[in-house]
Backbone bond lengths (Angstrom), bond angles and torsions (degrees), N, CA, C in turn:
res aa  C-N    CA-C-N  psi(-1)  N-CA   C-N-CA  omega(-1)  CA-C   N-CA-C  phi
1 X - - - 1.447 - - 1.538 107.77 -
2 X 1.341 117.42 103.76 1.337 117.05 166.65 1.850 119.04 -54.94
3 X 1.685 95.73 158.38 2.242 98.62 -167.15 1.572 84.03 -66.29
4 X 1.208 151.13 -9.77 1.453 139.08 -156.59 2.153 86.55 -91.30
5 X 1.166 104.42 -54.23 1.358 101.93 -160.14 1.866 102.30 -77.60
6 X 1.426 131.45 -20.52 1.055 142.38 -176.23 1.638 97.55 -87.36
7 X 0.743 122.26 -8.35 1.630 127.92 -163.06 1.879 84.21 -90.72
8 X 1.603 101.38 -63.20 1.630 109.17 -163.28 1.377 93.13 -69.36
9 X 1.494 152.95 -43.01 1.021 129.32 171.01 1.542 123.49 -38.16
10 X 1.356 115.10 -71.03 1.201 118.41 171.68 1.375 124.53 -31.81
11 X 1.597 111.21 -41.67 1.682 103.24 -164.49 1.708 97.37 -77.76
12 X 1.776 112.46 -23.85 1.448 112.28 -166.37 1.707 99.84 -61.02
13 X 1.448 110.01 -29.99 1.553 107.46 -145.19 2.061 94.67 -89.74
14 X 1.742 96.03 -34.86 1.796 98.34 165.19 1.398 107.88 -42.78
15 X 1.596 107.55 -67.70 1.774 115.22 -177.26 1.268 95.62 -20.61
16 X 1.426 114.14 -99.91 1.436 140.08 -167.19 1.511 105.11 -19.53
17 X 1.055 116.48 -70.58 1.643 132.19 179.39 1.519 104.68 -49.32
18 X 1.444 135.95 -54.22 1.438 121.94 -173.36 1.427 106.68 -71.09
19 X 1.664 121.00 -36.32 1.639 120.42 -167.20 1.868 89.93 -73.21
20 X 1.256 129.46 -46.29 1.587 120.02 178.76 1.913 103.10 -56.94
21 X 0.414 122.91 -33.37 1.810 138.07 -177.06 1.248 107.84 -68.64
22 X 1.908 127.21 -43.22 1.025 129.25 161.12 1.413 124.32 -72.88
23 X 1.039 100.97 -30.83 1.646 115.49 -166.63 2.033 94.60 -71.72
24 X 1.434 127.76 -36.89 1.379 134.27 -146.59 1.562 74.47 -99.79
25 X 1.616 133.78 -59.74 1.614 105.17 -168.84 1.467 123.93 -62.24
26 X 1.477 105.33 -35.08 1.639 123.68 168.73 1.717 99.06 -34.23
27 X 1.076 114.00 -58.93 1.690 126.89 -151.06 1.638 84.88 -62.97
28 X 1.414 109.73 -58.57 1.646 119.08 -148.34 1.541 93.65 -78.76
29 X 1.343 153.61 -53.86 1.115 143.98 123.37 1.690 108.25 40.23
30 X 1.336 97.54 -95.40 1.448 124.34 175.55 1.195 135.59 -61.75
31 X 1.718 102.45 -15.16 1.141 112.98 178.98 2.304 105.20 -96.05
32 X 1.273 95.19 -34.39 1.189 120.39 162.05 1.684 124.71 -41.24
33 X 1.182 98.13 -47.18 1.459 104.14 -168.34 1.741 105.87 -105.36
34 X 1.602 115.81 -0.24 1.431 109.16 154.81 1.064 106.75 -100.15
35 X 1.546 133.98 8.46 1.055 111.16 170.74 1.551 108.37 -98.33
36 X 1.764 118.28 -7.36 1.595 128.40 151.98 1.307 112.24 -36.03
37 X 1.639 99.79 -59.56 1.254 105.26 -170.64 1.580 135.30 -83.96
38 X 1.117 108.47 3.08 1.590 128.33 -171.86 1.747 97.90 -107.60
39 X 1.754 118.69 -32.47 1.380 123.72 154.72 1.772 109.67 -43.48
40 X 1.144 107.59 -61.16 1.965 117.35 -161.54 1.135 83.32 -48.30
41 X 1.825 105.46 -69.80 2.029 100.31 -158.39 1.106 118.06 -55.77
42 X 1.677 118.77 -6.48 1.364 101.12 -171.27 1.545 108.19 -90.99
43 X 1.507 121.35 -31.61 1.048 150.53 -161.87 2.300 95.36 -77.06
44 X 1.271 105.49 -49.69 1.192 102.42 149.26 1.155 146.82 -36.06
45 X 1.535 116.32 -66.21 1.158 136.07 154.12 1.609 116.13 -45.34
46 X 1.272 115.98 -38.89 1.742 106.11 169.17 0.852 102.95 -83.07
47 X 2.228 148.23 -16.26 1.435 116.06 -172.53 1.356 106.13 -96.37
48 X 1.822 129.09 -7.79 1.246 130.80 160.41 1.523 103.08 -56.00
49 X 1.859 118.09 -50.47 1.566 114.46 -166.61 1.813 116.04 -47.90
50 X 1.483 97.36 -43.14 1.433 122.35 175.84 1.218 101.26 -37.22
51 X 1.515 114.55 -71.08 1.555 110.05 -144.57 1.683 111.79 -82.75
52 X 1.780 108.38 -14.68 1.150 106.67 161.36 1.371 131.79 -53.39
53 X 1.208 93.57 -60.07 1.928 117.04 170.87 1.455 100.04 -48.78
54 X 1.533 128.87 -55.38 1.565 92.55 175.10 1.899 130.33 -87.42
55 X 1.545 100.15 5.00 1.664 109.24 159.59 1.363 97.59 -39.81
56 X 1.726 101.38 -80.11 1.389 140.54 -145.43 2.176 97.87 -54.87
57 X 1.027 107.86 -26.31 1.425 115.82 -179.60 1.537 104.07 -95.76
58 X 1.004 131.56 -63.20 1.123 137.58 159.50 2.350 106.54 -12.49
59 X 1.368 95.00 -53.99 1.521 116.69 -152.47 1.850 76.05 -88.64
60 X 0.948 134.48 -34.08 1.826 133.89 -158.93 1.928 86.78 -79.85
61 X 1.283 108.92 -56.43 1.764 119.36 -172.44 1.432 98.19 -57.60
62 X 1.401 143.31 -60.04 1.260 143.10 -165.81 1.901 90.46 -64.99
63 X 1.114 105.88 -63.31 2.046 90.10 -150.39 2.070 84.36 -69.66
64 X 1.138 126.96 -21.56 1.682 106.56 176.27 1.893 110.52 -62.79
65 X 1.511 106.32 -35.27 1.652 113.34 161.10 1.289 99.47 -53.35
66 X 1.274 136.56 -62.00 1.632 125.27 -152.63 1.452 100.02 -66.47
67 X 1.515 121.80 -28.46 1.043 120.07 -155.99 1.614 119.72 -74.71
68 X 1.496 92.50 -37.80 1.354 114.86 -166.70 1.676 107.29 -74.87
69 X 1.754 112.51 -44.02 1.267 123.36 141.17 1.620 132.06 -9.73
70 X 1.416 99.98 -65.24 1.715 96.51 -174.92 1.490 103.83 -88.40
71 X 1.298 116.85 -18.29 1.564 117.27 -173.17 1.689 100.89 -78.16
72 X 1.603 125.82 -31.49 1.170 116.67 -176.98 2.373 105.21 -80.73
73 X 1.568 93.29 -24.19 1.661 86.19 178.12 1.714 106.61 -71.71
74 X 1.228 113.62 -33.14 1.653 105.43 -168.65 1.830 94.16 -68.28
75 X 1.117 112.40 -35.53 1.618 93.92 -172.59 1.306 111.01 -80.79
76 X 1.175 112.68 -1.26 2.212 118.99 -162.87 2.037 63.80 -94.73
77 X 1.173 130.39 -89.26 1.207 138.66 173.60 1.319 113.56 25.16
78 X 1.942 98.13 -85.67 1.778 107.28 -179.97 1.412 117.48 -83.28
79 X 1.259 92.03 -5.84 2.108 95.49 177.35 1.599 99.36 -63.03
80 X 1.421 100.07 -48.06 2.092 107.68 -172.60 1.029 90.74 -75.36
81 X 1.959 155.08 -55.24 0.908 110.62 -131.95 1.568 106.93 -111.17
82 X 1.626 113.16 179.02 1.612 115.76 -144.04 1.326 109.79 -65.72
83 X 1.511 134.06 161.33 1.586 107.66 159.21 1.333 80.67 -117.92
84 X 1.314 94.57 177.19 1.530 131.13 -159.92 1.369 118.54 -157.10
């Protein structure tokens, strides 16, 4: 193999090697930045979870107030009223 024909091998096999090299960051790139984006939604999805969970507690503290409420009138209730 003459340096003329070993020369064009080499540059064919560089080619090959930098366009595979481009082609693998391209991929990871893209693969990279849905995984940005699959982070947000997820990170989303827990600060919606958040604010439910403290609705939902929020809503547990109020009806345990209501609760405690009618349970203290029924006894204010039969404490006043007559027995017989």
């Amino acid at each position: 193999m003459t340096t003329e024909e070993k020369l064009q091998v080499l540059t064919e096999s560089h080619v090959r090697l930098m366009t595979e090299s481009e082609v693998f960051w391209s991929r990871h790139k893209e693969f990279a930045a849905e995984q940005d984006r699959e982070w947000e939604r997820q990170r989303e999805r827990w600060s919606q979870y958040e604010v439910q969970r403290q609705e939902d507690r929020e809503r547990g503290l109020a009806m345990d107030r209501r609760i405690v409420d009618l349970v203290s009138g029924i006894g204010e209730l039969i404490r006043k009223s007559p027995t017989t």
